[in-house]
N, C-alpha and C positions, 0 to 999 in steps of 0.2 A: 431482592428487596423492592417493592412497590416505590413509584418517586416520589410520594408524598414523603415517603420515609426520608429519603435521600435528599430531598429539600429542607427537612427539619434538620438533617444533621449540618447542612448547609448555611442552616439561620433562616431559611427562606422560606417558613413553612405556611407563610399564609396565603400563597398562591397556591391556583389550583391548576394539577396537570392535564394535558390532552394529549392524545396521542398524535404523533406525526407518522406518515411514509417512510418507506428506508430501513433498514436493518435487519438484514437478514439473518444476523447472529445475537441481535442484542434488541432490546425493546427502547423505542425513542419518542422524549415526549416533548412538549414546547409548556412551560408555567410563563406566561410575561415576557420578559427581556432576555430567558433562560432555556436552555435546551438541555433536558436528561437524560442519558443512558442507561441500561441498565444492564442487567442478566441473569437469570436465573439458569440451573447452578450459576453465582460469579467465579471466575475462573482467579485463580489468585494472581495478583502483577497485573493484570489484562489493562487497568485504565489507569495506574500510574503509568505502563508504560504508552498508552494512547496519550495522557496527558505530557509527558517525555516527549514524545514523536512531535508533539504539535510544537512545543516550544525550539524543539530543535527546528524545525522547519521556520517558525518567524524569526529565530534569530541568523538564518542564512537567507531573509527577505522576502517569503511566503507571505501572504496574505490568510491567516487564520482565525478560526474564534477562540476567544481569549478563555482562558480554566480558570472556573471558579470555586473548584474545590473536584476532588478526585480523592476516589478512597476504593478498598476489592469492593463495594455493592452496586457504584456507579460513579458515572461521570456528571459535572455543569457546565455547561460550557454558554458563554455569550448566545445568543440570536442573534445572529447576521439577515435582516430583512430581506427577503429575495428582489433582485435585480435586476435588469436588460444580460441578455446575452453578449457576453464582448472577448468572442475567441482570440482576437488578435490580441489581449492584454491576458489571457491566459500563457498563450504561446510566447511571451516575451517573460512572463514571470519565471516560466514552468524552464525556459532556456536558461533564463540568468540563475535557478537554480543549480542546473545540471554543467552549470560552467565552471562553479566552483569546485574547490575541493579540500576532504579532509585529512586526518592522520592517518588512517587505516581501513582496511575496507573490513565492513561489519559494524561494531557497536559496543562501545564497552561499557553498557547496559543491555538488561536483557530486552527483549522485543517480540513482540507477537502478530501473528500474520490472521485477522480473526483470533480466535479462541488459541491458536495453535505459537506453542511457548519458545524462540530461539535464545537460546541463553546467552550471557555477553560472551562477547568473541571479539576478535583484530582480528587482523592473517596482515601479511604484506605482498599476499599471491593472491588473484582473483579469481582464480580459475580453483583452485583449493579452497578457497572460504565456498564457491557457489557450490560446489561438489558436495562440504560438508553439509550445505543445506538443503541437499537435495537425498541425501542420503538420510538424512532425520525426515523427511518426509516420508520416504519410500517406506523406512524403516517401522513405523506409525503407520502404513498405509495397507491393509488386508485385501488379499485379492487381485494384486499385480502381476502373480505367477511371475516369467522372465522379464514382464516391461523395466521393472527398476535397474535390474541389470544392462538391459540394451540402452538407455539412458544414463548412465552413469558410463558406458563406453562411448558412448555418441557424443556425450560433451565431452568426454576425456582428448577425444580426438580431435574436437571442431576447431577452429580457424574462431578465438574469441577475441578480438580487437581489445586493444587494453591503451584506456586514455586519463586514467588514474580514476582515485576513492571520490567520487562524487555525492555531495548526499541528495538523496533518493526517497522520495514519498512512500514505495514499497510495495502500492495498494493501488495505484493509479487509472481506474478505470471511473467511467464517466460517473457513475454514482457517487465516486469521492470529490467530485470536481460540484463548490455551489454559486451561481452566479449571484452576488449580493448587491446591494445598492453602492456598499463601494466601493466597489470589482470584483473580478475572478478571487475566490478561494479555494482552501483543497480541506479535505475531512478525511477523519479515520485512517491518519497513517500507519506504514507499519516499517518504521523510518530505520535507513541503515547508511553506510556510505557503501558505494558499492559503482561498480560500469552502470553507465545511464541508459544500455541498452536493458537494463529490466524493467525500468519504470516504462521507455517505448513498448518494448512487446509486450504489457500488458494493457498500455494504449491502443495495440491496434489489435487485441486477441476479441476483444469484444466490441469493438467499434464505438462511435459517439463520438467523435471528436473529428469536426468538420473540418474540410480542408482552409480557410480560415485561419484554425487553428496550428495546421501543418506549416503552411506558408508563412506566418508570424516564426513560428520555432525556428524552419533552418533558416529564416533571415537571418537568423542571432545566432545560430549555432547548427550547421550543415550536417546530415547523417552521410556519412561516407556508405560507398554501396559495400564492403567489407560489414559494418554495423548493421544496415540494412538486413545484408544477408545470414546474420548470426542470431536474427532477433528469436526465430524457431526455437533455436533452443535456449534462450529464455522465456519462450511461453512456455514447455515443460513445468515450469516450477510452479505457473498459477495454475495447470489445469492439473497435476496431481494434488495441489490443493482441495482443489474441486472435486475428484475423487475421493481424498481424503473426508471432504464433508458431506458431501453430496452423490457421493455412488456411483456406480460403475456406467450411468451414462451418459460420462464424461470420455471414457475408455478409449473410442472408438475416434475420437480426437484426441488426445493423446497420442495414440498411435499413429494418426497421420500426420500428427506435426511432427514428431520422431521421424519422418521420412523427410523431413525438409531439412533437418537441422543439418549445415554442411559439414563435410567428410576434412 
């Protein structure tokens, strides 16, 4: 659905959209005080559950933009004015996130990673719930040959530090991160409770995030070198992602962070 459209079901239809930067799975535009998303096909669930993720996230003390209406064709959300840079109140938010924690690891709603559908789930095991989501990946994902296999023995086997259900922005790489006029905020979750080492390894799979921002985090909240060393095989699950949407020339990382993930 075009955002004109999505505006009028909004009430908002007398403003007129532009397009913005950003999104690589969905079309995003700015009307006034408002920001739309959209998608064509819309995937069904996709932005009740983005507009879910986000509320989950400010009410465990995120700085987000606030949903103005969410429906399958699109998302509204607030326009948060862009800001000064301030990684140090990023890394104190993004910490006091990852401190807490909730009932179970997963979501008992369903959740989408992009376009791609997790259905609700608990576990009371961590290592079981990331399993299962790495095997609906796999499983969805053509052209693996043995990789899924040796991934699902690799993690089976790793040394995965367990500091309980933490809730987890999901999506966490610098694109999701917008500096606003009223601080750091985070966008486009793909929110779960889960070990706070997935939100890290997807922190450091694609870099952005200056040390500034390092330095503020373990003041609040220290990675033990055991986490540190386990984050490999949680970048597995964003870069079979990336295969999954994006093709096989992700592969050939993959395959080299599978040589990291520890024994």
């Amino acid at each position: 659905m075009n955002p004109k459209a999505i505006l009028a079901r909004a009430g908002l239809s007398a403003l007129e959209p532009t397009p913005l930067g950003g999104g690589n799975l969905s079309r995003v535009y700015r009307a006034g005080r408002y920001v739309i998303k959209t998608r064509m096909p819309p995937v069904p669930g996709m932005f009740a559950a983005e507009a879910a993720g986000l509320e989950a996230l400010r009410r465990h003390g995120v700085r987000v933009p606030r949903v103005i209406w969410a429906g399958e064709e699109g998302l509204v959300l607030e326009y948060l004015p862009p800001g000064p840079p301030d990684w140090t109140g990023l890394g104190e938010m993004v910490a006091g996130l990852h401190r807490q924690r909730g009932p179970a690891y997963g979501w008992d709603r369903p959740a989408f990673l992009g376009p791609f559908a997790f259905r609700a789930r608990e576990d009371g095991d961590w290592k079981a719930h990331y399993r299962w989501r790495l095997e609906k990946l796999i499983a969805a994902t053509p052209g693996l040959g043995n990789l899924g296999e040796k991934i699902l023995k690799a993690v089976e086997q790793a040394p995965l530090p367990v500091e309980g259900p933490a809730p987890l922005h999901g999506d966490l790489w610098s694109g999701n991160v917008h500096m606003s006029q009223k601080g750091p905020a985070l966008l486009d979750p793909a929110f779960l409770y889960g070990e706070r080492g997935l939100d890290l390894a997807m922190m450091q799979l694609f870099g952005g995030f200056p040390e500034a921002f390092w330095q503020s985090y373990e003041a609040r909240y220290p990675i033990p070198p055991e986490l540190e060393a386990a984050l490999p095989c949680y970048q597995l699950y964003y870069l079979l992602v990336h295969v999954h949407f994006f093709g096989a020339g992700y592969l050939r990382a993959t395959e080299n962070t599978l040589k990291r993930c520890p024994a």
